[in-house]
Backbone bond lengths (Angstrom), bond angles and torsions (degrees), N, CA, C in turn:
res aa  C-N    CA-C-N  psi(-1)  N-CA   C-N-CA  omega(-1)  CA-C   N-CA-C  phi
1 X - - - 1.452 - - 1.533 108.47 -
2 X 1.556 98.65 147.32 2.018 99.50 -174.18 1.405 91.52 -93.39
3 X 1.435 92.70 153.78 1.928 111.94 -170.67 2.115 84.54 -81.47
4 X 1.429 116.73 133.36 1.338 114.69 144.09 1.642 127.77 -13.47
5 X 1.315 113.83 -48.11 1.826 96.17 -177.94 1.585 94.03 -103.54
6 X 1.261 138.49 22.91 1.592 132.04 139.45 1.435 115.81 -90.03
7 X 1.347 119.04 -16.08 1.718 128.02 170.80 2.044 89.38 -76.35
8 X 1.138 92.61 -53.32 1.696 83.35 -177.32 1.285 125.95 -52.23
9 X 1.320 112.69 -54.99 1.368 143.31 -174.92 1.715 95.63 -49.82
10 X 1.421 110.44 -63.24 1.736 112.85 174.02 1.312 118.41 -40.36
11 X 1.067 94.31 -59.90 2.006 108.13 -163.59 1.774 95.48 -60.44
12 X 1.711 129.44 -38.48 1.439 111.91 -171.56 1.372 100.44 -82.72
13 X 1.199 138.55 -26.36 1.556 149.02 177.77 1.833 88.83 -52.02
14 X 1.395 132.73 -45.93 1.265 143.96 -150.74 1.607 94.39 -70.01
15 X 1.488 89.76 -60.91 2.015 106.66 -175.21 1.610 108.75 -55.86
16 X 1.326 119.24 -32.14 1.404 124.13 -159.40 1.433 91.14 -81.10
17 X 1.292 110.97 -76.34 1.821 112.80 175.92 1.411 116.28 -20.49
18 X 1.691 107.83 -33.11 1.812 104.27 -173.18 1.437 85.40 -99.45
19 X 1.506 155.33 -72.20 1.580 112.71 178.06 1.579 116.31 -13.65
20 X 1.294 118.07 -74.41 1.465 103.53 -144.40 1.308 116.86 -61.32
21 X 1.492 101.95 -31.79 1.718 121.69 165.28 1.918 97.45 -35.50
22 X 1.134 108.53 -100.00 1.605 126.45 165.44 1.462 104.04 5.32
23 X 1.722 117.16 -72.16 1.562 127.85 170.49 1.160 102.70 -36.56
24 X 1.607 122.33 -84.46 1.496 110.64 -172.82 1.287 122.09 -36.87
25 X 1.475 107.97 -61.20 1.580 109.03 -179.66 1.662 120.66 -33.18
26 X 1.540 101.99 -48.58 1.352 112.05 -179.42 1.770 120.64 -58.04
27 X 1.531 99.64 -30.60 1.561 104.77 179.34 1.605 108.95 -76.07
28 X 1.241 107.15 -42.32 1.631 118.23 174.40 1.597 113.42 -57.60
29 X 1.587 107.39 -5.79 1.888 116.59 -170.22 1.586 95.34 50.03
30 X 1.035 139.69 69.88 1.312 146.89 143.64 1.111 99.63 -121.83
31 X 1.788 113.21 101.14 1.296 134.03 -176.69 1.548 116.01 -88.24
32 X 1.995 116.29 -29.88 0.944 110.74 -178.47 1.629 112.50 -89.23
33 X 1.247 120.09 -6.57 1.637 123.61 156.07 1.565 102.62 -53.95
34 X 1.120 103.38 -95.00 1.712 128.92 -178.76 1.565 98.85 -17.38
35 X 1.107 137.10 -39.07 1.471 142.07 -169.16 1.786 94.07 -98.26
36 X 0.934 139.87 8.99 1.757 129.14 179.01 1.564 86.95 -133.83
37 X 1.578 131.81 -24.43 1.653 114.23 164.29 1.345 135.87 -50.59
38 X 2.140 83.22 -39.84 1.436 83.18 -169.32 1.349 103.41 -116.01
39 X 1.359 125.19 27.98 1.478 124.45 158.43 2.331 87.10 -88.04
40 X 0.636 118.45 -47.89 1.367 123.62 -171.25 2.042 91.91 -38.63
41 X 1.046 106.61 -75.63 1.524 134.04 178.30 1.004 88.90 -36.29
42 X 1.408 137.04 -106.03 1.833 116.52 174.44 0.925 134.74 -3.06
43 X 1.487 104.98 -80.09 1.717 109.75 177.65 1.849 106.89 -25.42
44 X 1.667 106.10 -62.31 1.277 106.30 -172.71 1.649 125.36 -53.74
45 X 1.402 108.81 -35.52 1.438 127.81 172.99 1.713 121.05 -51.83
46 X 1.628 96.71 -49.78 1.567 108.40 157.90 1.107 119.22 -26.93
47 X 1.745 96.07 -98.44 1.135 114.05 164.90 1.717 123.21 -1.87
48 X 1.383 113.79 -60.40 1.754 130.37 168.69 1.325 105.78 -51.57
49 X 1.627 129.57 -46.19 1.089 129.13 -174.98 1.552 89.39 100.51
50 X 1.382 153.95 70.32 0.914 145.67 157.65 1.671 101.67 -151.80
51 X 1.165 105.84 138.10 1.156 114.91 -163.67 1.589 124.04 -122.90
Protein backbone atom coordinates (compact mmCIF):
# COMPACT_ATOMS: atom_id res chain seq x y z
CA UNK A 1 0.00 0.00 0.00
CA UNK A 2 1.22 3.77 -1.02
CA UNK A 3 1.82 5.99 2.11
CA UNK A 4 -0.73 9.24 1.55
CA UNK A 5 2.13 11.83 0.64
CA UNK A 6 3.35 9.19 -2.24
CA UNK A 7 -0.52 9.16 -3.41
CA UNK A 8 0.14 12.97 -3.26
CA UNK A 9 3.43 13.16 -4.53
CA UNK A 10 1.94 10.93 -7.75
CA UNK A 11 -1.14 12.73 -8.51
CA UNK A 12 1.11 16.42 -8.68
CA UNK A 13 3.88 14.53 -10.77
CA UNK A 14 0.38 13.67 -12.90
CA UNK A 15 -0.58 17.64 -13.19
CA UNK A 16 3.07 18.60 -13.95
CA UNK A 17 3.49 16.02 -16.88
CA UNK A 18 0.13 17.72 -18.31
CA UNK A 19 1.78 21.35 -17.99
CA UNK A 20 4.68 20.36 -19.87
CA UNK A 21 2.49 18.43 -22.32
CA UNK A 22 0.37 21.92 -22.64
CA UNK A 23 4.09 23.78 -23.11
CA UNK A 24 4.92 21.66 -25.95
CA UNK A 25 1.60 21.79 -27.37
CA UNK A 26 1.77 25.52 -27.04
CA UNK A 27 5.20 25.71 -28.97
CA UNK A 28 3.79 23.37 -31.71
CA UNK A 29 0.64 26.33 -31.73
CA UNK A 30 -1.71 23.52 -31.01
CA UNK A 31 -3.87 25.59 -28.86
CA UNK A 32 -6.72 23.11 -28.66
CA UNK A 33 -4.23 20.37 -27.09
CA UNK A 34 -2.55 22.88 -24.73
CA UNK A 35 -6.15 23.91 -23.51
CA UNK A 36 -7.35 19.93 -22.68
CA UNK A 37 -3.60 19.54 -20.78
CA UNK A 38 -4.18 22.00 -18.67
CA UNK A 39 -7.85 21.64 -18.02
CA UNK A 40 -6.55 17.88 -17.28
CA UNK A 41 -3.90 19.54 -14.67
CA UNK A 42 -6.75 21.23 -12.90
CA UNK A 43 -9.10 18.75 -12.85
CA UNK A 44 -6.19 16.90 -10.98
CA UNK A 45 -5.31 19.94 -8.70
CA UNK A 46 -9.05 20.05 -7.62
CA UNK A 47 -9.33 16.99 -6.91
CA UNK A 48 -6.08 17.92 -4.21
CA UNK A 49 -8.18 20.71 -3.09
CA UNK A 50 -5.79 23.35 -4.20
CA UNK A 51 -6.80 25.87 -6.20
Amino acid sequence: MISTLEALKMQLRQAIIQLEQAEKSLHKEEMTHASIYVENAKGILLKLGIR
